[in-house]
BAFI-3210 file (N, C-alpha, C; in Angstrom, 3 decimals, decimal comma, padded with zeros to 6 digits):
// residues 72
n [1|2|3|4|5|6|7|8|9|10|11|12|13|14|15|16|17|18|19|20|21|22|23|24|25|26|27|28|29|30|31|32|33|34|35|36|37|38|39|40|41|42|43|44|45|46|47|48|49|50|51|52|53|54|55|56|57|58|59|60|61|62|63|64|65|66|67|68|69|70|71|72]
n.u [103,743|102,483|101,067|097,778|096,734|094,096|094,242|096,507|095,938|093,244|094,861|095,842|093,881|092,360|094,563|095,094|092,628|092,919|094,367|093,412|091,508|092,804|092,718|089,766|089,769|091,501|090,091|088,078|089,466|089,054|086,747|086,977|089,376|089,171|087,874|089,384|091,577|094,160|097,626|098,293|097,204|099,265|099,082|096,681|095,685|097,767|097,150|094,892|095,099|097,140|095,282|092,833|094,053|095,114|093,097|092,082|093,787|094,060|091,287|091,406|093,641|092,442|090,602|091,444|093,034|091,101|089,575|091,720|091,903|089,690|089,687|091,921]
n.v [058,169|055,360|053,712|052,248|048,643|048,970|051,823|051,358|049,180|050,228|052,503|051,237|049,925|052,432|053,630|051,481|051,546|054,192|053,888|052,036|053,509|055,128|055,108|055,719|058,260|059,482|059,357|061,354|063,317|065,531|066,618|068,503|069,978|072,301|074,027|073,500|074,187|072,787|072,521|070,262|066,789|065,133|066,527|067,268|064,479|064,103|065,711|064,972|062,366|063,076|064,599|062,652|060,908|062,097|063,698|061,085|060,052|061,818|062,141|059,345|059,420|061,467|059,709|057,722|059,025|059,979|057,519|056,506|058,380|058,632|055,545|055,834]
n.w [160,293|159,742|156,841|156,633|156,180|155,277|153,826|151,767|150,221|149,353|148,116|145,867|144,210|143,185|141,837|139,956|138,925|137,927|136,133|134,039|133,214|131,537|128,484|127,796|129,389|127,179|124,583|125,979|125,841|123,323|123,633|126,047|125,058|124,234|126,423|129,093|128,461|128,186|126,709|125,156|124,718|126,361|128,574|129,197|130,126|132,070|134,121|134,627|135,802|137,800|139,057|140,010|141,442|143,603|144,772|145,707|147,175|149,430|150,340|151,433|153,359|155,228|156,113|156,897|158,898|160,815|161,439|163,418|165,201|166,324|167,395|169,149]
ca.u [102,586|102,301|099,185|097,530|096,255|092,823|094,333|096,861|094,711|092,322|095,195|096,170|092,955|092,147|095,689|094,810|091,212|093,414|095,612|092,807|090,638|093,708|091,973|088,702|090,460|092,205|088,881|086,896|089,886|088,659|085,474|087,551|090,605|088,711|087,005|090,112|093,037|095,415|098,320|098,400|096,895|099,677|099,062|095,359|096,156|098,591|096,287|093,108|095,400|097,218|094,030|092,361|095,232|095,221|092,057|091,736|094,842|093,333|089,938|091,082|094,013|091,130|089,470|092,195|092,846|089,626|089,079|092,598|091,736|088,399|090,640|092,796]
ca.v [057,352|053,780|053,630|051,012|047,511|049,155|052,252|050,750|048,325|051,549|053,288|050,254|049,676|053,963|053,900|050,754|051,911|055,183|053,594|051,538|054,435|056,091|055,182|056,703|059,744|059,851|059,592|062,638|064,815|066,449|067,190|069,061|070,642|074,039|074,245|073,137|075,117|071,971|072,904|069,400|065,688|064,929|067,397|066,811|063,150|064,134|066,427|063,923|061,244|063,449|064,937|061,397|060,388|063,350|063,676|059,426|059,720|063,034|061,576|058,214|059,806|062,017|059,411|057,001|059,823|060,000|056,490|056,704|059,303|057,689|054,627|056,233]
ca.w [160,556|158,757|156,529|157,190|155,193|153,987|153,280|150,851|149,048|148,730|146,954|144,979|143,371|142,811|141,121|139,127|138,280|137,025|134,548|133,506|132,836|130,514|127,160|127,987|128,928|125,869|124,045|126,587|125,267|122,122|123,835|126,409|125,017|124,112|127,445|130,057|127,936|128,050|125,515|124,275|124,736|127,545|129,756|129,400|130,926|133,010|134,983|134,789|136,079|139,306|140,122|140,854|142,571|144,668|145,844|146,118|148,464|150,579|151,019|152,090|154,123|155,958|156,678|157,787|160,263|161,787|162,204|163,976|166,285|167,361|168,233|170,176]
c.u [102,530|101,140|098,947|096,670|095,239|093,154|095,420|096,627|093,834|093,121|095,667|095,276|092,824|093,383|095,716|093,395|091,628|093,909|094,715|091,842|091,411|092,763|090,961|089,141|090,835|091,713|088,069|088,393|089,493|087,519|085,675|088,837|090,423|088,462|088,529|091,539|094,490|096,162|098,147|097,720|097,541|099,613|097,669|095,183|097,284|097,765|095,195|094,099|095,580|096,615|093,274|092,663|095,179|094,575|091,627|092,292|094,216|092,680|090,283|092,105|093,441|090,715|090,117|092,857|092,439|089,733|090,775|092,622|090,639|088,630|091,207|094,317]
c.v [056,260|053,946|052,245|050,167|048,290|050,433|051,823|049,886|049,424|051,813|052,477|049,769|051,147|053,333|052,983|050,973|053,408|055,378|052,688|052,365|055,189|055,933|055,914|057,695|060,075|060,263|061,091|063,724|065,857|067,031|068,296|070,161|071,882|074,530|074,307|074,050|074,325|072,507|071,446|067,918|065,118|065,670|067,222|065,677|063,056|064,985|065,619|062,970|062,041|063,616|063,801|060,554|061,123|063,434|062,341|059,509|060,751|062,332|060,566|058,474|060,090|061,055|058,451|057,544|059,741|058,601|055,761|057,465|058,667|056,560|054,648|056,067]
c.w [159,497|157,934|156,640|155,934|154,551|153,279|151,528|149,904|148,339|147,673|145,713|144,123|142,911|141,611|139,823|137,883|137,559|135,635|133,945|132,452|131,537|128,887|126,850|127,907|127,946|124,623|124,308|126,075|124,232|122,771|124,859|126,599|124,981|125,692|128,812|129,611|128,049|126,588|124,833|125,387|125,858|128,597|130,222|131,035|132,131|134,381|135,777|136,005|138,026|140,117|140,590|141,772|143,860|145,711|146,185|147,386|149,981|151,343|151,518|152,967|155,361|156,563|157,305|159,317|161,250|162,552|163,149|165,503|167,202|167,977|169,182|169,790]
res [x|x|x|x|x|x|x|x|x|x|x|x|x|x|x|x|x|x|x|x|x|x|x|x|x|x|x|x|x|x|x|x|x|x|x|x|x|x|x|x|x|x|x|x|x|x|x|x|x|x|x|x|x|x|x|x|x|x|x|x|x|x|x|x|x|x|x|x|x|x|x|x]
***
C-alpha cells in the first residue's frame, strides 16, 4: 500500500519534532534513570526516541487506514 502525501509529511515533521526534542530528553534523564531502569543515558534516548516514532507511525497509519476504507 503507498502511504500517501499527508501521511508522509505527518511522519516527516513527528520524526523532525523527535530529533529536535533530543536535548530536552537528554536533560528529563536524571530525573528518570532511577524510575525507568535504563542501564545508561543511550538507551534512555534510544527508547524515548523509537517509542515516539512508533506510536506517531501506528496512530497515523490507523488512521490513514480508516480514511482509506471509508473511501473505498
Amino acid at each position: 500500500m503507498p502511504l500517501s502525501p499527508e501521511f508522509k509529511k505527518y511522519l516527516e515533521e513527528t520524526i523532525h519534532g523527535v530529533i529536535i526534542g533530543i536535548p530536552t530528553l537528554k536533560k528529563e534523564y536524571p530525573k528518570f534513570k532511577n524510575d525507568w531502569k535504563f542501564s545508561s543515558e543511550f538507551d534512555f534516548l534510544y527508547g524515548c526516541i523509537v517509542g515516539q516514532i512508533l506510536g506517531s507511525q501506528s496512530y497515523c497509519l490507523q488512521d490513514d487506514t480508516q480514511q482509506r476504507s471509508q473511501n473505498g
